[in-house]
C-alpha positions in Angstrom: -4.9 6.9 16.6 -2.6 4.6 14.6 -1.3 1.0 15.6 0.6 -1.5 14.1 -1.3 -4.7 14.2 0.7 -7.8 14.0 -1.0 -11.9 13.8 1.4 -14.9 14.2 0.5 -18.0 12.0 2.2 -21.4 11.5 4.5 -19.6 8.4 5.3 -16.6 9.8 4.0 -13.3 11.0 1.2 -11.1 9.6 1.7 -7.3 9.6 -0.8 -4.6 10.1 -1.8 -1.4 10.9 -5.0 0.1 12.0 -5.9 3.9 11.7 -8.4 4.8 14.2 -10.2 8.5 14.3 -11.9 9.5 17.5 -15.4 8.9 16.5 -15.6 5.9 13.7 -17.9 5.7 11.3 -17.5 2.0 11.6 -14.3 -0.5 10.8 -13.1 -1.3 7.1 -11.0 -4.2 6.9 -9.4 -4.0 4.2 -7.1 -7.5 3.3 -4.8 -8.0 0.8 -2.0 -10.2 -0.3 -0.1 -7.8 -2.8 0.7 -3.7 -2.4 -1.8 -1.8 -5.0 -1.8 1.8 -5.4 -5.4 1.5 -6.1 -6.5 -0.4 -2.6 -4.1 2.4 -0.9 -6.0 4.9 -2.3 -9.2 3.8 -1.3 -8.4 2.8 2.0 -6.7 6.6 2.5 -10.1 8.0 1.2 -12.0 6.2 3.3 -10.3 7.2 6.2 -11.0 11.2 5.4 -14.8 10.2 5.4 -14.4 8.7 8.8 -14.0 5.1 8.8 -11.3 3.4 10.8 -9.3 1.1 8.6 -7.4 -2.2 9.3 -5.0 -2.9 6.3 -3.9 -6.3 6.8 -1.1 -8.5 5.0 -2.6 -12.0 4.1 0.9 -13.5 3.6 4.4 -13.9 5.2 7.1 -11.9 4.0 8.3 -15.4 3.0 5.0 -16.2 1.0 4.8 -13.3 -0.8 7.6 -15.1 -3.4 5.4 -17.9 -4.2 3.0 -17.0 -6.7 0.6 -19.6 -5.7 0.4 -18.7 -1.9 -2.2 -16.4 -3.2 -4.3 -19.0 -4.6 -4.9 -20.9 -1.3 -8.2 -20.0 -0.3 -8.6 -22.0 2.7 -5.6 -20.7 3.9 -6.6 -17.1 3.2 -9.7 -17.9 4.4 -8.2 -18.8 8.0 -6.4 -16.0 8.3 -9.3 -13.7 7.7 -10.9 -15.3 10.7 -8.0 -14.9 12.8 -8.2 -11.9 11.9 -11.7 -11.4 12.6 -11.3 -12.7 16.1 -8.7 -10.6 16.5 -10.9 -7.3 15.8 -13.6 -9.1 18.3 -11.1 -9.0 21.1 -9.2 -5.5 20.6 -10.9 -3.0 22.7 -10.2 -0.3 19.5 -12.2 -2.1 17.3 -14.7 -4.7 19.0 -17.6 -2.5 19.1 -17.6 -1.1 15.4 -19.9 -2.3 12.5 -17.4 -3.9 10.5 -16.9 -4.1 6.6 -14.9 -6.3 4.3 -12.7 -4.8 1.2 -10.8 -7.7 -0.6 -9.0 -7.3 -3.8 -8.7 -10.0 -6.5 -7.3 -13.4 -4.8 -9.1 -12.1 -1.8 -12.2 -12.1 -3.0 -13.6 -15.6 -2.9 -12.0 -16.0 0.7 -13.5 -12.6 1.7 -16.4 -14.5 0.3 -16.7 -17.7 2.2 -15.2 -16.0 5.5 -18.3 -13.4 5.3 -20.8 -16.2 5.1 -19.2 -17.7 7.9 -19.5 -15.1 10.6 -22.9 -13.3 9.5 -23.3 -11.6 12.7 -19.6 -10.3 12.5 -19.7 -8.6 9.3 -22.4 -6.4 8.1 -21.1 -5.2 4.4 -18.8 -6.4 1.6 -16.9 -4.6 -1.2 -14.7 -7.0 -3.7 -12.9 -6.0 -6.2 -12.4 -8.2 -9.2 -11.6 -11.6 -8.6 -13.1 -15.0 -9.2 -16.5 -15.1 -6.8 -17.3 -18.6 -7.7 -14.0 -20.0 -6.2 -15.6 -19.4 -2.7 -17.5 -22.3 -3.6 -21.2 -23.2 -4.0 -22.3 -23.4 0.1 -20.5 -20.0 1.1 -22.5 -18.1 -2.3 -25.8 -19.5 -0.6 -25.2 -18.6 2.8 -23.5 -15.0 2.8 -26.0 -12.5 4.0 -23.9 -9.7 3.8 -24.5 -7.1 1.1 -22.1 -7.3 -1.2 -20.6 -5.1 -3.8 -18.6 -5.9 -6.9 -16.7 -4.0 -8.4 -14.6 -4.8 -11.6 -12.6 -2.6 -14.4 -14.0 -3.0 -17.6 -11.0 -5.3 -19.3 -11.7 -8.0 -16.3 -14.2 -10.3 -18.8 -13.1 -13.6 -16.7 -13.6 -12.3 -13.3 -17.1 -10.9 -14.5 -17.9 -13.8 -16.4 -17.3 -16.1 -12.6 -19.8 -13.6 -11.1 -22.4 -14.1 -13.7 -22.1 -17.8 -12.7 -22.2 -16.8 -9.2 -25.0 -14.8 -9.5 -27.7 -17.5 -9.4 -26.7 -18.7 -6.0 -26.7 -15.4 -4.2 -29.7 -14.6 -2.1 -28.0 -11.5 -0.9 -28.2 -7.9 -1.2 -25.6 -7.7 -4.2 -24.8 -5.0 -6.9 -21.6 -4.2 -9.5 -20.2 -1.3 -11.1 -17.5 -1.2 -13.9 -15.1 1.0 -13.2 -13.8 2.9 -16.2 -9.4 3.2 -16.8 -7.9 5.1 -13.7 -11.5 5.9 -12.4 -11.4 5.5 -8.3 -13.5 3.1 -6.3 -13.9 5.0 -3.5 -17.4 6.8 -4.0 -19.0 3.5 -4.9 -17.5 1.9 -1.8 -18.3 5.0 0.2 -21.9 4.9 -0.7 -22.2 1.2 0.0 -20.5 0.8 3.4 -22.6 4.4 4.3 -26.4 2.3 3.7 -25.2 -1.1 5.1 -23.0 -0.1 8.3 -25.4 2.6 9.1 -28.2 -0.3 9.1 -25.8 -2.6 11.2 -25.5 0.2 13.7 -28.7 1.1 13.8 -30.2 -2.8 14.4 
């Protein structure tokens, strides 16, 4: 099954679309604010191992041609919520162990969204990105397991999660991904031991 998702906000309308196979693994949200060929590819390969997937635009079409729309974190932090109630309410989704997959500006809103609803999401897979701009509270308090990943030329973004790292009390683990190497087994691996807990509890 496949739907187009769509999320009204103050600035404008948020686009989706969720791919839905008969029997889900669990749900893989995966939010973004820009297109990459890498998060496309992931998403596609985690759909052939049985996940649904929700691929969901963080900005308006309008917003997408400021560069520092991406860099509002409470605002992309609100829409992931929305979002999040929106899964809670849709009768496709509602009942599936759900998993986070934010890329770059994403990350530290996935972050702080995650430790907000604890009981809603059961697994997290970032992406580079500067962790610590989720802010000290939201490190402390997410309990969801949470994997970072990062290519091996990002020394800022790993540098922020070695200043993170003290704060976490979660579950959390990172790989380096090497040029052109693909995410997707890490991520696979990951959202297989933490969603199959979820369901299980």
């Amino acid at each position: 099954m496949n739907r187009h998702l769509t999320l009204t906000t103050a600035h404008g309308t948020l686009h989706g679309h969720l791919e839905r196979p008969d029997f889900p693994r669990g749900l893989v949200l995966v939010a973004r604010v820009h297109h990459a060929l890498a998060d496309n590819l992931v998403a596609a390969n985690l759909a052939t191992c049985g996940y649904a997937i929700l691929s969901m635009e963080l900005l308006t079409a309008q917003e997408t041609h400021f560069a520092d729309a991406a860099q509002n974190v409470p605002r992309l932090s609100q829409r992931l919520l929305d979002i999040l109630d929106l899964i809670r309410l849709d009768g496709d989704t509602q009942d599936l162990p759900l998993a986070m997959m934010a890329t770059g500006d994403v990350t530290p809103a996935a972050i702080r969204v995650a430790a907000r609803r604890d009981t809603q999401v059961s697994a997290l897979a970032c992406r580079g990105g500067l962790i610590d701009r989720a802010g000290l509270q939201a490190l402390k308090l997410l309990s969801a397991p949470l994997l970072m990943l990062f290519d091996a030329d990002e020394a800022i973004e790993q540098a922020a999660f070695q200043r993170a790292l003290p704060h976490l009390t979660t579950t959390s683990e990172t790989r380096i991904l090497a040029r052109g190497e693909d995410a997707t087994p890490h991520v696979a691996a990951w959202l297989t031991r933490h969603l199959h807990n979820a369901r299980e509890n």
